[in-house]
mmCIF file of the N, C-alpha and C atoms, coordinates in Angstrom:
data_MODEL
# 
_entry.id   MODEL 
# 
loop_
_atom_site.group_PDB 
_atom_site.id 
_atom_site.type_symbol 
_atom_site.label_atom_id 
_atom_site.label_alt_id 
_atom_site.label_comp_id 
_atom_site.label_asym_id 
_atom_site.label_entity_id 
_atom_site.label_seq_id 
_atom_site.pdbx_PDB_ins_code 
_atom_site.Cartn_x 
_atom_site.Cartn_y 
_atom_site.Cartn_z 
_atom_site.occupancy 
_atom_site.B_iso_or_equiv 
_atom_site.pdbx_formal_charge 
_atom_site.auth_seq_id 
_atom_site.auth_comp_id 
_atom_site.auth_asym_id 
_atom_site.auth_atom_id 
_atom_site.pdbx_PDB_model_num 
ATOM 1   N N  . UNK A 1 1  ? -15.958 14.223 15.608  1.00 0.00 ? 1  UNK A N  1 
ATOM 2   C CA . UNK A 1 1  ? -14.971 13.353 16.228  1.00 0.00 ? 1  UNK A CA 1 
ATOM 3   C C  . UNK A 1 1  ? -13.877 13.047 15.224  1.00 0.00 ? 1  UNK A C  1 
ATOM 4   N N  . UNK A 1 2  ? -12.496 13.126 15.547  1.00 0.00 ? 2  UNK A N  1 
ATOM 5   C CA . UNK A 1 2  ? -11.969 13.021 14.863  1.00 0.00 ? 2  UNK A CA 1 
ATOM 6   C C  . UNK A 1 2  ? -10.771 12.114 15.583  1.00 0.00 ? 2  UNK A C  1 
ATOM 7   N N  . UNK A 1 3  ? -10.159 10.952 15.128  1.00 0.00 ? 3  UNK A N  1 
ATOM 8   C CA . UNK A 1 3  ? -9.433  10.071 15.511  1.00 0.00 ? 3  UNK A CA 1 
ATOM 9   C C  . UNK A 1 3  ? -8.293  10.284 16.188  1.00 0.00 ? 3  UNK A C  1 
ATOM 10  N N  . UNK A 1 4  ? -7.693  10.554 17.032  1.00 0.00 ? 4  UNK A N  1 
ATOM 11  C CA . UNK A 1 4  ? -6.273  10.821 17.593  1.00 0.00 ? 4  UNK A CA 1 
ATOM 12  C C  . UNK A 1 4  ? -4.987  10.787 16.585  1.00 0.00 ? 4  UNK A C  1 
ATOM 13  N N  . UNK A 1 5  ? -4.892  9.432  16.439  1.00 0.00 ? 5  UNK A N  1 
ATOM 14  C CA . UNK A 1 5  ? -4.187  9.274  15.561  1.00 0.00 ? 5  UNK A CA 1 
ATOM 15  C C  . UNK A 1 5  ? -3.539  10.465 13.927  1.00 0.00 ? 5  UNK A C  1 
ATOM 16  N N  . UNK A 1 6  ? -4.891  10.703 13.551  1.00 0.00 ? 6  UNK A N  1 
ATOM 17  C CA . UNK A 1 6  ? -4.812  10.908 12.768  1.00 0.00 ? 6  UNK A CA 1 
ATOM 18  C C  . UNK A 1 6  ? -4.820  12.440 12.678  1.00 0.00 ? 6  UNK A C  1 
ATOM 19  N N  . UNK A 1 7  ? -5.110  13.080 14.152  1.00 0.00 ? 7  UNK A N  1 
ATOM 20  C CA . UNK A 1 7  ? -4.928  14.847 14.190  1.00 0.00 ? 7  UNK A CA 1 
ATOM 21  C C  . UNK A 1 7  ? -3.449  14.634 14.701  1.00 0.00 ? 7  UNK A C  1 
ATOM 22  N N  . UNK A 1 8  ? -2.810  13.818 15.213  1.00 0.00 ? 8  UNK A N  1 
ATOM 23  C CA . UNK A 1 8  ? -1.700  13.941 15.822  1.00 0.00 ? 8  UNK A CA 1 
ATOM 24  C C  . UNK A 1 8  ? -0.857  13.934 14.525  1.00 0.00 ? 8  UNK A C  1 
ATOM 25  N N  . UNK A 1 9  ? -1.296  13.169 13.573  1.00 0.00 ? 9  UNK A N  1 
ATOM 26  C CA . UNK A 1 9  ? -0.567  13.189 12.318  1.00 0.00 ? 9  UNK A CA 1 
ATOM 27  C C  . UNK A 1 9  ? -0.641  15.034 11.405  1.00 0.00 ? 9  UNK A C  1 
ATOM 28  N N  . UNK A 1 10 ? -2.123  14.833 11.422  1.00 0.00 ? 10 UNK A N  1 
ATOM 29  C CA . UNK A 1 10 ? -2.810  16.500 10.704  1.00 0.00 ? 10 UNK A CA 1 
ATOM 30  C C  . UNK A 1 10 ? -1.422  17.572 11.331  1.00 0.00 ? 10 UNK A C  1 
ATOM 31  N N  . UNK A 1 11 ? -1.285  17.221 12.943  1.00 0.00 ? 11 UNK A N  1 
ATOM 32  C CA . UNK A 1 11 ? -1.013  18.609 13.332  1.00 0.00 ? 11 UNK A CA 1 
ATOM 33  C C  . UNK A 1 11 ? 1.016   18.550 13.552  1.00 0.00 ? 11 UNK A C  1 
ATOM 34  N N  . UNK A 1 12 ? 1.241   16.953 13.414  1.00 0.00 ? 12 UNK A N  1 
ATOM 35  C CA . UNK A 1 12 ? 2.664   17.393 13.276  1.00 0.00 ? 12 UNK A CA 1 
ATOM 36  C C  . UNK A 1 12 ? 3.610   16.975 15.047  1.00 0.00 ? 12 UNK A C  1 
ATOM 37  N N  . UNK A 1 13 ? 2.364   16.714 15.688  1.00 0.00 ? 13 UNK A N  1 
ATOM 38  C CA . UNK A 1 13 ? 2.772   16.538 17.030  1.00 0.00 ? 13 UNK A CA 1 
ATOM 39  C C  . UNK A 1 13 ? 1.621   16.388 17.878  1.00 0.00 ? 13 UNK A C  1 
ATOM 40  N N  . UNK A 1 14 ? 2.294   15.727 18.989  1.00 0.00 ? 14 UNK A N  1 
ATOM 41  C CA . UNK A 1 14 ? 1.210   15.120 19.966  1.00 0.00 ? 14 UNK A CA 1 
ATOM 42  C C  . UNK A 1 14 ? 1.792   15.384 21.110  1.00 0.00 ? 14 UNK A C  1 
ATOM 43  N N  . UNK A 1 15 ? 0.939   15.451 22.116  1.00 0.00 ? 15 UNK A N  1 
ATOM 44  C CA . UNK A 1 15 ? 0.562   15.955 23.612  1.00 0.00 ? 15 UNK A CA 1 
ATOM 45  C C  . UNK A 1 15 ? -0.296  16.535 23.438  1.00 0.00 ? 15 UNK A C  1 
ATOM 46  N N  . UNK A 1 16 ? -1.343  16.756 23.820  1.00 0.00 ? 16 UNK A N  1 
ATOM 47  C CA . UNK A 1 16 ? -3.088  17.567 24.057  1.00 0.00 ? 16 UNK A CA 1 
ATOM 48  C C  . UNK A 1 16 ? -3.807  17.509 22.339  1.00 0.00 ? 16 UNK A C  1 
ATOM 49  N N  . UNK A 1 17 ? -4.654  17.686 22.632  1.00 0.00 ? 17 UNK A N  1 
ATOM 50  C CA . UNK A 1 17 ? -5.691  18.209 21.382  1.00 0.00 ? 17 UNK A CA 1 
ATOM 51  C C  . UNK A 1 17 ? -5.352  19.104 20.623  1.00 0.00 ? 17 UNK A C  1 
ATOM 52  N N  . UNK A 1 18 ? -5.255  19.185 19.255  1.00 0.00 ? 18 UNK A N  1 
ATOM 53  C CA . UNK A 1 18 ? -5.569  20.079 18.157  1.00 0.00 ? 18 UNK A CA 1 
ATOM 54  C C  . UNK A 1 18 ? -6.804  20.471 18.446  1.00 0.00 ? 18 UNK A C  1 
ATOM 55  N N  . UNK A 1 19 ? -6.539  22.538 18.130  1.00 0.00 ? 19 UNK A N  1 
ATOM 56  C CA . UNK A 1 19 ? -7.804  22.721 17.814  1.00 0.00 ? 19 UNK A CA 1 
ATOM 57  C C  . UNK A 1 19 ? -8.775  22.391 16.990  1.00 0.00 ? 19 UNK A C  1 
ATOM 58  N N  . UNK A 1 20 ? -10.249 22.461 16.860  1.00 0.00 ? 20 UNK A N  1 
ATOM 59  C CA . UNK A 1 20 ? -10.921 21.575 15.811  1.00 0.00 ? 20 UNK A CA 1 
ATOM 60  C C  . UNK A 1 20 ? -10.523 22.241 14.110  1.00 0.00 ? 20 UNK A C  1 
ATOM 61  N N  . UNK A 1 21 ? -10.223 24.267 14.268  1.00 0.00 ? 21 UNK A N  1 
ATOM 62  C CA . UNK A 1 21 ? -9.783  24.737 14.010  1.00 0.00 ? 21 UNK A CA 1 
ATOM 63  C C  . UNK A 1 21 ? -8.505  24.467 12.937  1.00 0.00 ? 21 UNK A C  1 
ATOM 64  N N  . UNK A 1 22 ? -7.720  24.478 13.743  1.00 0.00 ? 22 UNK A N  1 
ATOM 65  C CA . UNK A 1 22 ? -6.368  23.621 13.287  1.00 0.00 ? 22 UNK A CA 1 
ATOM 66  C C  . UNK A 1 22 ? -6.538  22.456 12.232  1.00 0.00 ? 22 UNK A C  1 
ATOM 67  N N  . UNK A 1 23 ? -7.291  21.780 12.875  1.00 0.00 ? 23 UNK A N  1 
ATOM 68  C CA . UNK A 1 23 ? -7.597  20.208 11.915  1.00 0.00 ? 23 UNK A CA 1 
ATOM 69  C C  . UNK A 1 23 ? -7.966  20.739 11.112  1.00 0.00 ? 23 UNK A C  1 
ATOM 70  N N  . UNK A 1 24 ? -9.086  21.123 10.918  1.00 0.00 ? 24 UNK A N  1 
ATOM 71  C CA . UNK A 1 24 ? -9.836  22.184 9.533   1.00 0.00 ? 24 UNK A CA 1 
ATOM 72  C C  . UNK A 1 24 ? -9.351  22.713 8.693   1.00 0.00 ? 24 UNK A C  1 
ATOM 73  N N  . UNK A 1 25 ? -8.234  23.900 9.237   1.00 0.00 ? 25 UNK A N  1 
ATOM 74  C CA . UNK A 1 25 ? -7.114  24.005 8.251   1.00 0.00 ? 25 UNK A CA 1 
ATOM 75  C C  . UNK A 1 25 ? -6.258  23.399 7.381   1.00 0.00 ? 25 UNK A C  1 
ATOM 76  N N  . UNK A 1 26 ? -5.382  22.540 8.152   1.00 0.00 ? 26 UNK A N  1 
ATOM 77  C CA . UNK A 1 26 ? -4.750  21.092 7.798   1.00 0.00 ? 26 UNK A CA 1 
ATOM 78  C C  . UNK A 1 26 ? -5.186  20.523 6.622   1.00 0.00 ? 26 UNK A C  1 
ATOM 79  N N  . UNK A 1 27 ? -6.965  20.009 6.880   1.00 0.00 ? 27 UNK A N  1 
ATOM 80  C CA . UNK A 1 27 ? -7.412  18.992 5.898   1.00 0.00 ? 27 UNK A CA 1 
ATOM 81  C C  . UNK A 1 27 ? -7.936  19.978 4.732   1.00 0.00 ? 27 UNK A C  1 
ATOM 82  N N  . UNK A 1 28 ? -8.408  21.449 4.883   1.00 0.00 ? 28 UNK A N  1 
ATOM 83  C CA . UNK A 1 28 ? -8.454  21.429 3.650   1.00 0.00 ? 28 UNK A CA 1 
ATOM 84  C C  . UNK A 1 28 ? -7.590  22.038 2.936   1.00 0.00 ? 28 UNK A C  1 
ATOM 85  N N  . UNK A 1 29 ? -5.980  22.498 3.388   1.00 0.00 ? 29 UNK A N  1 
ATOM 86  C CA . UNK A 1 29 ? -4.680  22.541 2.882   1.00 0.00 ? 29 UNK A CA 1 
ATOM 87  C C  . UNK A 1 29 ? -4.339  21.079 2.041   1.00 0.00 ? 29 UNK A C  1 
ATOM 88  N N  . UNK A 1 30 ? -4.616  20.224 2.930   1.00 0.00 ? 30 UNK A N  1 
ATOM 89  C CA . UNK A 1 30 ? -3.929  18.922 2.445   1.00 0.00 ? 30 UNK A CA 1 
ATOM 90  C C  . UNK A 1 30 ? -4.839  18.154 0.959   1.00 0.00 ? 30 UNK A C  1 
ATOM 91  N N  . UNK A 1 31 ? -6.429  18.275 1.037   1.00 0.00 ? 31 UNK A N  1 
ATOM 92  C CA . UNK A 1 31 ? -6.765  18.098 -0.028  1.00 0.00 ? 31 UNK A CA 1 
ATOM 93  C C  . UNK A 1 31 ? -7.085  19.085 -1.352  1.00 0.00 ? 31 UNK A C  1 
ATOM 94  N N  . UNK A 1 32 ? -6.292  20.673 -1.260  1.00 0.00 ? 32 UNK A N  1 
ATOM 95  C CA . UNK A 1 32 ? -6.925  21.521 -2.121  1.00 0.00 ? 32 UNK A CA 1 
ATOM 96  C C  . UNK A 1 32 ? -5.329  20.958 -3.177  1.00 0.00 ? 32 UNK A C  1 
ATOM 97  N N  . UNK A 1 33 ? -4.170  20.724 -2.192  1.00 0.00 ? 33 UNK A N  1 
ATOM 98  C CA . UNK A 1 33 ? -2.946  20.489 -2.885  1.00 0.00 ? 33 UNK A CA 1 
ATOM 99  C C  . UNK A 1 33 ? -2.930  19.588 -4.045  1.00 0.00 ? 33 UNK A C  1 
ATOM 100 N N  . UNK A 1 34 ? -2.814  20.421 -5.197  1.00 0.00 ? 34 UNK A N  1 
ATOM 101 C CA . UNK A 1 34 ? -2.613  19.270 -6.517  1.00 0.00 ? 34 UNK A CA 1 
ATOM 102 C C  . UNK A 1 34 ? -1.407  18.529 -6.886  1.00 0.00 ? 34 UNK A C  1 
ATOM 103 N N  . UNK A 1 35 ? -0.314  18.236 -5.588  1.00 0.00 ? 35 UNK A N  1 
ATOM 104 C CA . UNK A 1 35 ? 0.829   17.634 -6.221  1.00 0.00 ? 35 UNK A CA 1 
ATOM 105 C C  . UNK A 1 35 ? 0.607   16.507 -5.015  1.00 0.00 ? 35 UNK A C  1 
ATOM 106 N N  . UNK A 1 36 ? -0.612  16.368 -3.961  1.00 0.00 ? 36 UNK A N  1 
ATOM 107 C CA . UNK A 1 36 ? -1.044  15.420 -3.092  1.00 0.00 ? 36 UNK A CA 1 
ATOM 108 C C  . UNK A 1 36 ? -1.966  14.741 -3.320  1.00 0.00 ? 36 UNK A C  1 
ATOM 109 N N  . UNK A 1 37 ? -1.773  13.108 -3.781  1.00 0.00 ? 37 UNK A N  1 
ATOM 110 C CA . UNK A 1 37 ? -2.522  12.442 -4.241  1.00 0.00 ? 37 UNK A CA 1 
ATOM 111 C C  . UNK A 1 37 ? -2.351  11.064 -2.994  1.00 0.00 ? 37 UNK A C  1 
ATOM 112 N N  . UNK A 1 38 ? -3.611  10.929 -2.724  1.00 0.00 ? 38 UNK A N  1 
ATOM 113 C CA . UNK A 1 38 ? -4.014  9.465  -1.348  1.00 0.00 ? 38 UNK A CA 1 
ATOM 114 C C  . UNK A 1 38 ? -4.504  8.482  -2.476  1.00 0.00 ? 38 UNK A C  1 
ATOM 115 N N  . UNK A 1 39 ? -4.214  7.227  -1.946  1.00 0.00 ? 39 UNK A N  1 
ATOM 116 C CA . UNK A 1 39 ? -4.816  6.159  -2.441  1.00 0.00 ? 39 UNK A CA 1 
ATOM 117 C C  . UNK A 1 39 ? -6.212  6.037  -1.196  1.00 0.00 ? 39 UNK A C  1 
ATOM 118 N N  . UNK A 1 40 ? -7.178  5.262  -2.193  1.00 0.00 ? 40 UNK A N  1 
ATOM 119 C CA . UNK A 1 40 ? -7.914  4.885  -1.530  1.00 0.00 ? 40 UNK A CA 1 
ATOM 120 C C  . UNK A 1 40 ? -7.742  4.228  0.333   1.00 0.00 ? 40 UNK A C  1 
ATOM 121 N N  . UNK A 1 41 ? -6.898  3.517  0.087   1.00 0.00 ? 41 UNK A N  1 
ATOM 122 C CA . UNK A 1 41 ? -6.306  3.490  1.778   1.00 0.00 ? 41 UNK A CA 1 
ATOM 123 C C  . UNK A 1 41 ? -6.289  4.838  2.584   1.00 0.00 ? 41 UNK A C  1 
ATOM 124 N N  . UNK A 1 42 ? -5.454  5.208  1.942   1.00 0.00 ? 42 UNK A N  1 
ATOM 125 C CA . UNK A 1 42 ? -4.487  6.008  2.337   1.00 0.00 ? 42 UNK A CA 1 
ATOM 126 C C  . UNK A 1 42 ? -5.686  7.034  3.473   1.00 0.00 ? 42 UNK A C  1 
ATOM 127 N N  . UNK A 1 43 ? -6.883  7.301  2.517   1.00 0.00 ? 43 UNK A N  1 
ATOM 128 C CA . UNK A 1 43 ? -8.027  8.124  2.683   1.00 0.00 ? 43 UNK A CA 1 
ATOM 129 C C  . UNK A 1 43 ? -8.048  8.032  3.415   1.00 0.00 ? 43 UNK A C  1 
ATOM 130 N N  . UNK A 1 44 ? -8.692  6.665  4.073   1.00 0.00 ? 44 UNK A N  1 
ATOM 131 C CA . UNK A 1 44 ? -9.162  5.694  5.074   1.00 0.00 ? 44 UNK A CA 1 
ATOM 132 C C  . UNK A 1 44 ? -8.644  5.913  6.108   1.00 0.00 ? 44 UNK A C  1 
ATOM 133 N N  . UNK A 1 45 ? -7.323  5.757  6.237   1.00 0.00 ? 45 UNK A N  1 
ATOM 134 C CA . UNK A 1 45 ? -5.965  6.045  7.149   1.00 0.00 ? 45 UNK A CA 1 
ATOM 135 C C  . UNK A 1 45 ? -6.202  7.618  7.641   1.00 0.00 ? 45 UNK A C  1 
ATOM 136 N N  . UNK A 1 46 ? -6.341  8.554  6.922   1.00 0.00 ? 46 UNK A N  1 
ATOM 137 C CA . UNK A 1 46 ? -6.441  9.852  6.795   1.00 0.00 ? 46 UNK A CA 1 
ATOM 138 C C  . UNK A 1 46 ? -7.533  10.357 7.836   1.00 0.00 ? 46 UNK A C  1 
ATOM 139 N N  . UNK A 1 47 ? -8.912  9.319  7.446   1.00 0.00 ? 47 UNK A N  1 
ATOM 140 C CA . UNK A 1 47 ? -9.780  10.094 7.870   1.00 0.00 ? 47 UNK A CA 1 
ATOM 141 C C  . UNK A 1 47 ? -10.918 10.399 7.203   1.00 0.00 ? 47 UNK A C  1 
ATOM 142 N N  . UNK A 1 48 ? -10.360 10.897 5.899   1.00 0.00 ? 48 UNK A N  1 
ATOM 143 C CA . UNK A 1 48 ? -11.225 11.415 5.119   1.00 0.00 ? 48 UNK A CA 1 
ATOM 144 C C  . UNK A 1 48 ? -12.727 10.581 4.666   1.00 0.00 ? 48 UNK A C  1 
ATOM 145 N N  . UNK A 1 49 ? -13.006 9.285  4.882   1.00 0.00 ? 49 UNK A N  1 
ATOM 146 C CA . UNK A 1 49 ? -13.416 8.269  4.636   1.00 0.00 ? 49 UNK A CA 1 
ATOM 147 C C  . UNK A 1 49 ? -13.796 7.601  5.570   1.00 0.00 ? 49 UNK A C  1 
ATOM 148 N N  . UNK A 1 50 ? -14.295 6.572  5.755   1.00 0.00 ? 50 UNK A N  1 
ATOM 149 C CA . UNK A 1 50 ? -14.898 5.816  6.894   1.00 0.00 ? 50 UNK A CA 1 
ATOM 150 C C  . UNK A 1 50 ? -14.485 4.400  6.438   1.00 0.00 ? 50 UNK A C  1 
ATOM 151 N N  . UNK A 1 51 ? -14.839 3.858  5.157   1.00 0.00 ? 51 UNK A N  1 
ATOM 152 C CA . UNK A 1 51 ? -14.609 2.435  4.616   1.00 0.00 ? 51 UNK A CA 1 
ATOM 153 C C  . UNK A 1 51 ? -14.737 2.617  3.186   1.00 0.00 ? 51 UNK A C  1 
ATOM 154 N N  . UNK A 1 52 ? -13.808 1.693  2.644   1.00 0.00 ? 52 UNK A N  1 
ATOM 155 C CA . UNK A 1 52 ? -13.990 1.450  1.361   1.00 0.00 ? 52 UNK A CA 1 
ATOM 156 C C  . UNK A 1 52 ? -15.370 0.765  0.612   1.00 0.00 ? 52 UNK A C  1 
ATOM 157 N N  . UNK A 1 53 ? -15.870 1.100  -0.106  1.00 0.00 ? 53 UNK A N  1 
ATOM 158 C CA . UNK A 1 53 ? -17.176 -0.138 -0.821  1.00 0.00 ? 53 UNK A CA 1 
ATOM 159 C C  . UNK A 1 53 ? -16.380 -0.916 -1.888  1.00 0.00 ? 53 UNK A C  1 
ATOM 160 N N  . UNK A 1 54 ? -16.462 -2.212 -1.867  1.00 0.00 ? 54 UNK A N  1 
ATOM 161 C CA . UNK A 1 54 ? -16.466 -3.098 -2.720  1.00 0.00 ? 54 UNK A CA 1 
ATOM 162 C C  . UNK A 1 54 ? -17.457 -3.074 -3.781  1.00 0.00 ? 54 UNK A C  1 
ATOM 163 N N  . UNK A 1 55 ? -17.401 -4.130 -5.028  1.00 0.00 ? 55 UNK A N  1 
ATOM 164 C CA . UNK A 1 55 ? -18.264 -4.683 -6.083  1.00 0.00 ? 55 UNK A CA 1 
ATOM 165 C C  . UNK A 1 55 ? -18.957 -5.033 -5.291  1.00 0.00 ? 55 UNK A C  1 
ATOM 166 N N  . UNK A 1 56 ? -18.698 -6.050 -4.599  1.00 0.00 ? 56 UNK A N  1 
ATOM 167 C CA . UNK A 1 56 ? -19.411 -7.101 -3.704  1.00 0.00 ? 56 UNK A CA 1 
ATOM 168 C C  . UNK A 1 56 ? -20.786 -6.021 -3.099  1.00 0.00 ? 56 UNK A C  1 
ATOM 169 N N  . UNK A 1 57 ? -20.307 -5.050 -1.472  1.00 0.00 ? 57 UNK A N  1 
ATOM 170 C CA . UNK A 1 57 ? -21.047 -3.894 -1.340  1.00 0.00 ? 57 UNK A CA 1 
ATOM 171 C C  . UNK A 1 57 ? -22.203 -3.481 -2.165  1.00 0.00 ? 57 UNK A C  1 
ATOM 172 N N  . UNK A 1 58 ? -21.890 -2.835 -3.414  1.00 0.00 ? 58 UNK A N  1 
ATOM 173 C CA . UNK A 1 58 ? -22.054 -2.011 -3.903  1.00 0.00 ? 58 UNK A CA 1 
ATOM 174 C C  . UNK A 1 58 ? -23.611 -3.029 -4.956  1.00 0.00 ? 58 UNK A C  1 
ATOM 175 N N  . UNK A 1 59 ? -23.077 -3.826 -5.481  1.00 0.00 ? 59 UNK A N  1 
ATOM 176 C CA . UNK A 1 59 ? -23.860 -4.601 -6.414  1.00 0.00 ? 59 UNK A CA 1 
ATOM 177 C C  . UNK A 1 59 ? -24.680 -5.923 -5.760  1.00 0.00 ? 59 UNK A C  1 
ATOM 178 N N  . UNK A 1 60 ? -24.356 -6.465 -4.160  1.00 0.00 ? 60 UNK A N  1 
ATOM 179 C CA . UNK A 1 60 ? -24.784 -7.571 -3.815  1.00 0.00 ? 60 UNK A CA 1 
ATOM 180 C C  . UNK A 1 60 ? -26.549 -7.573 -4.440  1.00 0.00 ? 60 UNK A C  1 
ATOM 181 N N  . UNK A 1 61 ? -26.938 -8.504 -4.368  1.00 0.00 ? 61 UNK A N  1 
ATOM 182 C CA . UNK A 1 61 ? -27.912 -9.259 -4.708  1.00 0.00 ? 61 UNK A CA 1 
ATOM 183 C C  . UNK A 1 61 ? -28.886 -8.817 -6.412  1.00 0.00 ? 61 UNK A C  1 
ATOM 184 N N  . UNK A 1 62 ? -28.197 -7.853 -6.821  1.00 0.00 ? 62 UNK A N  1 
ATOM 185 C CA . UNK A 1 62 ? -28.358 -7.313 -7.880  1.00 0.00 ? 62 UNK A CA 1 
ATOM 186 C C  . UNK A 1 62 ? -28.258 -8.256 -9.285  1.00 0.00 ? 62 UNK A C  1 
ATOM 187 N N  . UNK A 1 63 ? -29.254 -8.944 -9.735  1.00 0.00 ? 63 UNK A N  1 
ATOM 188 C CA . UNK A 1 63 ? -29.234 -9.318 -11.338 1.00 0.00 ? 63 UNK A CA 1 
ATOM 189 C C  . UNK A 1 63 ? -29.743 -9.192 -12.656 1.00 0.00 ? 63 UNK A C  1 
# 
């Protein structure tokens, strides 16, 4: 599953579905590129990611 939003972005235009194909291409064009750098958001926004982890997350109840 991949978010609307964010294949409509992958593919450059919207009306109908990108192939899954297409997307595939796209994303791993877009992350093999070494002059394309995402912020952690950005990921998020992207796709690539689901949620950020916090300290908080990551370390809760830990002493």
């Amino acid at each position: 599953y991949v978010d609307c939003g964010v294949t409509a972005k992958l593919t450059g235009r919207s009306g109908g579905p990108p192939t899954k194909a297409r997307v595939r291409k796209q994303i791993i064009k877009d992350i093999n590129r070494t002059e394309y750098w995402m912020t952690a958001e950005e990921c998020v926004d992207y796709g690539l990611v689901d949620r950020l982890a916090t300290q908080d997350d990551l370390f809760r109840g830990a002493k």
